[in-house]
C-alpha positions in Angstrom: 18.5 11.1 -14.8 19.4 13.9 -12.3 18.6 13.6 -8.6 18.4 17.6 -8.7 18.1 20.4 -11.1 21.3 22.3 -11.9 20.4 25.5 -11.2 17.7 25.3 -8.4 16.0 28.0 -7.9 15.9 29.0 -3.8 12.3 27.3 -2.0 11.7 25.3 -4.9 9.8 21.9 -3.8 9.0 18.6 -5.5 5.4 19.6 -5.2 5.5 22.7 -6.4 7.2 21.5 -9.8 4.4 18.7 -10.4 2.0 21.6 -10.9 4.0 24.1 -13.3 2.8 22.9 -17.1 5.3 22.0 -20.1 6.3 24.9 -21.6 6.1 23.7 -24.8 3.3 21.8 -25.4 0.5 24.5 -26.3 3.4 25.6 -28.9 3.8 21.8 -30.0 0.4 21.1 -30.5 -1.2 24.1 -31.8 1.5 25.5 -34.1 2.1 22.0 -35.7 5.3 21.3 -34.6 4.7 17.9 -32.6 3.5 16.8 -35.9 6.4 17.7 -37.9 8.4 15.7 -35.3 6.4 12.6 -35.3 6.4 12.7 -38.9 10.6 12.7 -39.2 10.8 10.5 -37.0 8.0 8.5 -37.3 9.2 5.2 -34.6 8.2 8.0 -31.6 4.9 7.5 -30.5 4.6 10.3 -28.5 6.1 13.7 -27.5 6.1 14.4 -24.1 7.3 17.7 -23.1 9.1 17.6 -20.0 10.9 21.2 -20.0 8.7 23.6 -17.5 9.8 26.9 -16.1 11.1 24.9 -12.9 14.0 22.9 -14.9 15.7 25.0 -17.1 19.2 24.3 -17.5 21.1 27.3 -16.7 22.4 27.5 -20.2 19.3 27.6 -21.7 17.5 29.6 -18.9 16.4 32.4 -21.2 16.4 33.8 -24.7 18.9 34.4 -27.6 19.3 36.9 -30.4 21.7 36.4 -32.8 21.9 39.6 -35.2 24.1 39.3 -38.9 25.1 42.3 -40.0 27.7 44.6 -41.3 30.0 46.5 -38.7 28.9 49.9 -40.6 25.1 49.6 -39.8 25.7 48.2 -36.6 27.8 50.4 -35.1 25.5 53.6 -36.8 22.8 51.8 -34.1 25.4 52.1 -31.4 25.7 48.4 -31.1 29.2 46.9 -29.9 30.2 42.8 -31.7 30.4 40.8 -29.1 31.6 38.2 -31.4 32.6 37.3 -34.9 32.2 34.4 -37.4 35.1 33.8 -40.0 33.8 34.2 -43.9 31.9 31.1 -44.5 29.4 29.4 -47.0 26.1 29.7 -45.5 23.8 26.7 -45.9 20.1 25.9 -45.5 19.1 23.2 -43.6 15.8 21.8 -43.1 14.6 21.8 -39.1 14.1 18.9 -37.2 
């Protein structure tokens, strides 16, 4: 347990946290996913989502898109690669 947030945001109180909502329990709930969860690992009782817009960890503090793609088409859309993956076996893998 952390006595502070890594990445506090400036004027943030302890008060002022207790009120912001989980961000992901509407998700959790309505979409199905809590359930999905309980049911893999069934020895949790509950899920209690803990993660509000106050305590993001600055890693995570925001969204992701990862596009696959050939270099032709991509640079024809005037994207750049930022980054490459070496010729693999792609697999499926169930979520968790």
């Amino acid at each position: 347990m952390l006595s502070e947030g890594e990445h506090k945001r400036p004027g943030t109180t302890m008060e002022a946290s207790g009120k912001l909502r989980p961000s992901f329990a509407g998700i959790g709930q309505r979409g199905g996913f809590d359930a999905v969860a309980l049911q893999k690992y069934h020895w949790v009782e509950d899920i209690d989502h803990a993660h509000t817009p106050g305590n993001p960890s600055g890693l995570v503090d925001g969204s992701a898109l990862f596009l696959i793609g050939s270099e032709a088409v991509g640079a024809g859309l005037g994207l750049r690669s930022r980054s490459r993956s070496p010729r693999r076996r792609w697999r499926r893998r169930a979520p968790s």
